[in-house]
N, C-alpha and C positions, 0 to 999 in steps of 0.2 A: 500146597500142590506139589504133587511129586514131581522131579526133574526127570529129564531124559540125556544121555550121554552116547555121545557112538563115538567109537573104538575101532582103529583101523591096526590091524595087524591081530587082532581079537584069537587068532586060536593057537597061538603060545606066548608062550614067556613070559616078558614083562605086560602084552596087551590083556593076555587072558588070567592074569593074576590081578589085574586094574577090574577088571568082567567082574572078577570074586568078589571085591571090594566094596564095589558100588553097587553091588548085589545086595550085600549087609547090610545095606543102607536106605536097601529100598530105592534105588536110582534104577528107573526104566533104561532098556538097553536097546541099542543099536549094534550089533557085532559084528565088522567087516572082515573080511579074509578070504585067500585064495583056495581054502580046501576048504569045501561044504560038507565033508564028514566028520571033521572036527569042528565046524562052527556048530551043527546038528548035537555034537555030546556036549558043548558049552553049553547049548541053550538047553538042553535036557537037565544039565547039573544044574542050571540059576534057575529054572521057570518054577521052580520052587517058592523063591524068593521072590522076584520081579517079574515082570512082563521084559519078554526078552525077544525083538525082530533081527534076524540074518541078513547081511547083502553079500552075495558071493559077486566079488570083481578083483581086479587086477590095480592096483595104483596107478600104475604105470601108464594104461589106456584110459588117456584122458576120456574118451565116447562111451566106454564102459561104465567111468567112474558117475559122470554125468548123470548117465542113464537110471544106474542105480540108485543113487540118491532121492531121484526126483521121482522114482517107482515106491519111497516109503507111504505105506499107508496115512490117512489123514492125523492116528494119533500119533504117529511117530516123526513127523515133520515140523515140530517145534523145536530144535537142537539146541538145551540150553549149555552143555558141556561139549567140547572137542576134543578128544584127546588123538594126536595124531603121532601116533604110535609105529607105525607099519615105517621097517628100514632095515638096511643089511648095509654088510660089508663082503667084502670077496677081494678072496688076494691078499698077499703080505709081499707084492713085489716092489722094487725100486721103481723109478719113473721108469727108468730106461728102459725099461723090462717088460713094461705093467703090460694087462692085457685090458684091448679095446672094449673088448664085452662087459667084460668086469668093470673097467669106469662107468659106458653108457649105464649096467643095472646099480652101481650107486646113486650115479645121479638122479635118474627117471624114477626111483625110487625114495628116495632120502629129500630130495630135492621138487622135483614136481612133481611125483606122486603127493607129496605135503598139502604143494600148493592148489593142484585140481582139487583136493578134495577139502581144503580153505575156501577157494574158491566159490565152491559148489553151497557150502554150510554159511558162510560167511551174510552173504543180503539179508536171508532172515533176523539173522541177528542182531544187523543193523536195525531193520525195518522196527525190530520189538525194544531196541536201545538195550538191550540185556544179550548175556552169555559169556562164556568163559571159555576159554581156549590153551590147552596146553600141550607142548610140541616137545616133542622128546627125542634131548638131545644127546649129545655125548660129550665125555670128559675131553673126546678128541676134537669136540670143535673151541676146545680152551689152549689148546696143545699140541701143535705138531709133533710127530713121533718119525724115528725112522722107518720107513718102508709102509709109512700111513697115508701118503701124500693125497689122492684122490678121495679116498675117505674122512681124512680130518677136513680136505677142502669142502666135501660135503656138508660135515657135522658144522665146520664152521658158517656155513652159507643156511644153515637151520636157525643158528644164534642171531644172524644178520636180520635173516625174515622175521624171527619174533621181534625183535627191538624195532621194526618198520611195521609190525603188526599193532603192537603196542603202542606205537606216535599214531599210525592212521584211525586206529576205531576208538579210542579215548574219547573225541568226543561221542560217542555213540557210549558211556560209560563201562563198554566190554572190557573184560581182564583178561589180557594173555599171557602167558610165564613160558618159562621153560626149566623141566628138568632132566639134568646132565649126569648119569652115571658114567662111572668107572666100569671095573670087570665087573660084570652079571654073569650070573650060572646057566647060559640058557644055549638053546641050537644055535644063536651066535656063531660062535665058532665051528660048528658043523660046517657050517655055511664059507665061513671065511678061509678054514685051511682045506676047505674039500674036502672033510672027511679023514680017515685017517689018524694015526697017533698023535699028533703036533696037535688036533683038535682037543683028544681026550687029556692032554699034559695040561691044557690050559690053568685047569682050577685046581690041579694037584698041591698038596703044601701050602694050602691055606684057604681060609672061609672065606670065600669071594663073596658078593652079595648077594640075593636070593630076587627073583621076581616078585616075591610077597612084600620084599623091603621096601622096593622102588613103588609096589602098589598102594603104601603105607605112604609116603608122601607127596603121591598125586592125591591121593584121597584129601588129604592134610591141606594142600593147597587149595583144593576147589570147595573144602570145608570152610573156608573163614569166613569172617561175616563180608557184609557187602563192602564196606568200603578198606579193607585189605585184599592188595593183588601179590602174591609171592610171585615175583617179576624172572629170579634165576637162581637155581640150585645145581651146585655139583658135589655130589655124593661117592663115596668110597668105602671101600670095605676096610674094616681096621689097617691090614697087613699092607693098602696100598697106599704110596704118599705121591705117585705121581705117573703118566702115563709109561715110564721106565722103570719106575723103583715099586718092586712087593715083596715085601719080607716070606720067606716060605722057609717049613721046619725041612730040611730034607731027614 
């Protein structure tokens, strides 16, 4: 019986490169995200491939997320996969500095944006003692960094919830992991320096790693047979050995 997977963050980057993945594979979709004209080309580009349903909502509204969820039609409300994808950063300020907006949309987002929409997928899964759940995290919830502080706090409190996610639903035999990238080549940085040059410098002077990469070992993990759960991954691109250190040609 085919599976079904819903993807929150679905109409770029790493979400919508996971979309392609489990596309190939015949995994029915769930695509979540904040713009419905790019969730509208995703499901035009896979409905080739799979059966593929849209949620346009917000993470962050937990009443929206709710509401969403429990509006999927009858086939599409068995969630055997989760990938909880949907997250940003903003800001590369010091504490001292930081700005308030910019914390509150890490957290509401990275943080319980994660968890309403665990929350929301979660029961069924208990209910059916089956499912997998992978939460996507960053190389900065292994690593504080300078001028990272509310965002690695974040990434770090992603790594916290899977390993509580993982002790709670074990006996229900659900598998949750988490994988942790380094630099990814994605609006990332659009996002984080505002736009700007500082954005486009990011990936210059070396092969960062691709969406497709990261979607290669989500795939990988929810591929194993049943009783292997790949519990934590953090990945990197050759040129990087640490959230400070990438080797680049100038």
């Amino acid at each position: 019986m085919k599976k079904t997977a819903l993807i929150t963050g679905a109409t770029s980057g790493i979400g919508r490169a996971t979309a392609h993945e489990f596309a190939k594979h015949g995994i029915n979709l769930v695509l979540c995200g904040r713009r419905q004209d790019r969730l509208d080309s995703v499901q035009k580009a896979l409905s080739k491939q799979t059966i593929v349903h849209t949620l346009n909502f917000d993470v962050r509204d937990k009443t929206q997320t709710f509401e969403a969820i429990a509006s999927l039609p009858k086939a599409f409300q068995n969630i055997d996969i989760l990938i909880n994808n949907a997250g940003n950063a903003h800001g590369l300020d010091p504490i001292q500095t930081g700005n308030i907006d910019d914390w509150d949309a890490m957290m509401d987002i990275n943080v319980k944006g994660l968890l309403y929409v665990s929350k929301a997928i979660i029961p069924g899964m208990t209910e059916r003692k089956s499912g997998h759940i992978i939460n996507i995290g960053s190389s900065a919830g292994k690593e504080v960094y300078p001028n990272g502080n509310v965002y690695c706090g974040s990434k770090h409190a992603v790594l916290a919830i899977t390993e509580g996610m993982r002790i709670d639903l074990n006996p229900f035999g659900i598998k949750v992991g988490a994988i942790n990238p380094g630099l990814v080549e994605t609006e990332f940085s659009k996002v984080r320096f505002k736009g700007g040059a500082a954005a486009d410098n990011v990936y210059k002077g070396y092969k960062a790693l691709q969406p497709e990469d990261v979607a290669d070992v989500i795939y990988f993990a929810v591929s194993r047979p049943a009783h292997v759960n790949i519990a934590d991954v953090l990945m990197f691109c050759t040129a990087q050995a640490s959230s400070t250190i990438v080797k680049k040609e100038l």
